[in-house]
C-alpha positions as CSV (number, residue, x, y, z in Angstrom):
1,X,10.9,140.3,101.9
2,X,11.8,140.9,105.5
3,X,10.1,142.3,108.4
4,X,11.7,143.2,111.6
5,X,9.3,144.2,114.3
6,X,9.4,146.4,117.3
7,X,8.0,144.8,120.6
8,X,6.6,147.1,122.5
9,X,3.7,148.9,122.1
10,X,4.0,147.1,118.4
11,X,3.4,143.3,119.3
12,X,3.1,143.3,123.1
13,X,2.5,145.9,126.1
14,X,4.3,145.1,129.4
15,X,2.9,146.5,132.5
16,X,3.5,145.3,136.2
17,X,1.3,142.0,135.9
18,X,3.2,140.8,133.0
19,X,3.4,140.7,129.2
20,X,0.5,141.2,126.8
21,X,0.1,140.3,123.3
22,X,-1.4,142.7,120.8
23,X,-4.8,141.3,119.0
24,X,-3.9,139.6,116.1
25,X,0.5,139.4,116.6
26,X,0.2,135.5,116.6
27,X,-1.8,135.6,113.4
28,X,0.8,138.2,111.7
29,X,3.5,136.3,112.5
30,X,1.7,132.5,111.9
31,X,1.4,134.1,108.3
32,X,4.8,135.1,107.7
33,X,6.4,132.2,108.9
34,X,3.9,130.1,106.9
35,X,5.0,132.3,103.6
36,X,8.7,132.2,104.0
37,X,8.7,135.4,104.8
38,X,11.9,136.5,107.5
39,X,11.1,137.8,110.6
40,X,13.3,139.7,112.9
41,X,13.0,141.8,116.4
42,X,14.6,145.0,116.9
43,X,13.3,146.6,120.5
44,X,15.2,148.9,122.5
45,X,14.1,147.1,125.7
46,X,17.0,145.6,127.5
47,X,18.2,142.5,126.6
48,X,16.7,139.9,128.9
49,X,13.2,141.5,128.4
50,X,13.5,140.9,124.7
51,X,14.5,137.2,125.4
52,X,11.7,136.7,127.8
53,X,9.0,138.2,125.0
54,X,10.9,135.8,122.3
55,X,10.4,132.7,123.8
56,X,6.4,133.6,124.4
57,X,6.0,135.1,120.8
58,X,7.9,133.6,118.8
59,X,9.2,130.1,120.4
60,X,11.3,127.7,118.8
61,X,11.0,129.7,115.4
62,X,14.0,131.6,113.6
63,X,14.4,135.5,114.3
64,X,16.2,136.5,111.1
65,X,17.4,139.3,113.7
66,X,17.0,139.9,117.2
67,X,18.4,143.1,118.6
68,X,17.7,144.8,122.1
69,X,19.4,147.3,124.6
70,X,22.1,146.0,126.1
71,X,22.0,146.1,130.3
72,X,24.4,149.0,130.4
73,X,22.7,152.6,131.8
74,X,26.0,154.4,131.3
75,X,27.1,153.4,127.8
76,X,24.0,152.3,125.9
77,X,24.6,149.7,123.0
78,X,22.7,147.6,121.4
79,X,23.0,143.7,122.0
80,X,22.9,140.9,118.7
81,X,21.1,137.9,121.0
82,X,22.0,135.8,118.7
83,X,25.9,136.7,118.8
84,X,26.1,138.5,121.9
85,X,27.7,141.0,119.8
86,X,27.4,144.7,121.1
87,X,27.4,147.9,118.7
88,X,27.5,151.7,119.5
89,X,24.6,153.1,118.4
90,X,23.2,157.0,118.1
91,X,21.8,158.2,121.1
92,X,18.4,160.8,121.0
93,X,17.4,161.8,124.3
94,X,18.5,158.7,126.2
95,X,17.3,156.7,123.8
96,X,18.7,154.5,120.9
97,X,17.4,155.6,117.6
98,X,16.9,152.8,115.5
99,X,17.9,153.0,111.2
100,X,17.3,151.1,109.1
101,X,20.6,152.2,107.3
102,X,22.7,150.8,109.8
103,X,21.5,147.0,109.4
104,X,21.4,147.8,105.9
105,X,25.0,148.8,105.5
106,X,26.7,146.9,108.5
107,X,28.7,144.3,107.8
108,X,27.4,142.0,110.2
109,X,23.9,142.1,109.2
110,X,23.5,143.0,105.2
111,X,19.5,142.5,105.4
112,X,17.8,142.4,102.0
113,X,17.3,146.0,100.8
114,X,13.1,144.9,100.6
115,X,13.3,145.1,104.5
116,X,10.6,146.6,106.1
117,X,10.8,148.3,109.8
118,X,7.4,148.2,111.9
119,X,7.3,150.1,115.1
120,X,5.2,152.7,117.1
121,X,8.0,155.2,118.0
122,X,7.5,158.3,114.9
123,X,11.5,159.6,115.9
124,X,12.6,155.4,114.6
125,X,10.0,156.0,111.6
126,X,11.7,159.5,111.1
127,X,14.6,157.6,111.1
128,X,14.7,155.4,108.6
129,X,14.6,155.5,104.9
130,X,11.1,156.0,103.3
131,X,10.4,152.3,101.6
132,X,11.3,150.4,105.1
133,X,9.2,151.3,107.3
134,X,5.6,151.1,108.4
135,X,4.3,152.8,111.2
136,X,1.9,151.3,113.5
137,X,-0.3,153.1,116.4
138,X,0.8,152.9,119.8
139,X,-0.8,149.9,121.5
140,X,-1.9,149.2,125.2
141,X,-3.1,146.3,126.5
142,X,-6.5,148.4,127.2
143,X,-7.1,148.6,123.6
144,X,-8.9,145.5,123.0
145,X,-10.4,146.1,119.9
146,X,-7.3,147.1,118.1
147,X,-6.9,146.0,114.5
148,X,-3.8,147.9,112.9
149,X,-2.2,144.4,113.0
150,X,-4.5,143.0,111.0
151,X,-4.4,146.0,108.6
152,X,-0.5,145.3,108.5
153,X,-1.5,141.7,107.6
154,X,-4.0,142.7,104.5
155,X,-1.5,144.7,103.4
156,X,0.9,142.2,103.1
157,X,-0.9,139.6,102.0
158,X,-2.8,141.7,99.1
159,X,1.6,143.2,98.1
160,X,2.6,139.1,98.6
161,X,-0.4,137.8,96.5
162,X,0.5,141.2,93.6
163,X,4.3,140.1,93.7
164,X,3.3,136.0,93.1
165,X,0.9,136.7,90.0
């Protein structure tokens, strides 16, 4: 199993005084590393952004897949950090549109059909075929007593602990 995780507004909220972390992101991710589980990033935010919030969140530890907006306005495509590899993508308003289908069927990425995609934005959820996603609430870094995060976490571990017996 897989999980590739939106940034923000999922696991952190930016504003002008710097880079938040949503309660309970180092304890979702602690857990999955722990359990073998593969983790992967998939933001729209450009690509240095994304690289800044990797090395807080996630550190020295592997990113299955880490995807973001490449620093192009004019022609937006979507960057591979780890290959600098850049890929049209479907545009929405501006905005990239993330599916599921495409890392699914490209032949640069192949993830494991038991992928699942977490983010915030409902047109990525709409997106995406029905067994690999899971929407999560919006989060700002005012909402200090958010717990979908640790919801997500339950859920997983209670699926994880099912799939082991």
């Amino acid at each position: 199993m897989s999980y590739i995780f939106d940034l923000d507004h999922t696991l952190v909220h930016r504003d002008n005084k710097g880079i938040h972390i949503r309660p309970y992101a180092k304890r979702i991710l602690n857990y999955l590393y722990k359990n073998n589980f593969k983790v992967g990033i998939w933001s729209t935010g450009l690509d240095y952004y994304v690289k800044e919030v990797i090395q807080l969140l996630f550190k020295d530890r592997p990113l299955s897949i880490a995807l973001a907006r490449s620093d192009n306005y004019k022609n937006p495509r979507i960057i591979d950090l780890k290959t600098n590899k850049t890929y049209r993508f479907p545009v929405k308003d501006g905005m990239i549109v993330k599916k599921i289908s495409f890392l699914l069927n490209h032949k640069d990425f192949k993830i494991h059909k038991n992928t699942i995609l977490i983010d915030d934005l409902q047109d990525n959820i709409c997106a995406n075929l029905q067994n690999h996603i899971y929407p999560i609430y919006e989060w700002r870094k005012t909402m200090k007593q958010d717990k979908e995060l640790l919801v997500l976490l339950h859920k997983i571990k209670k699926n994880y602990t099912i799939k082991k017996t």
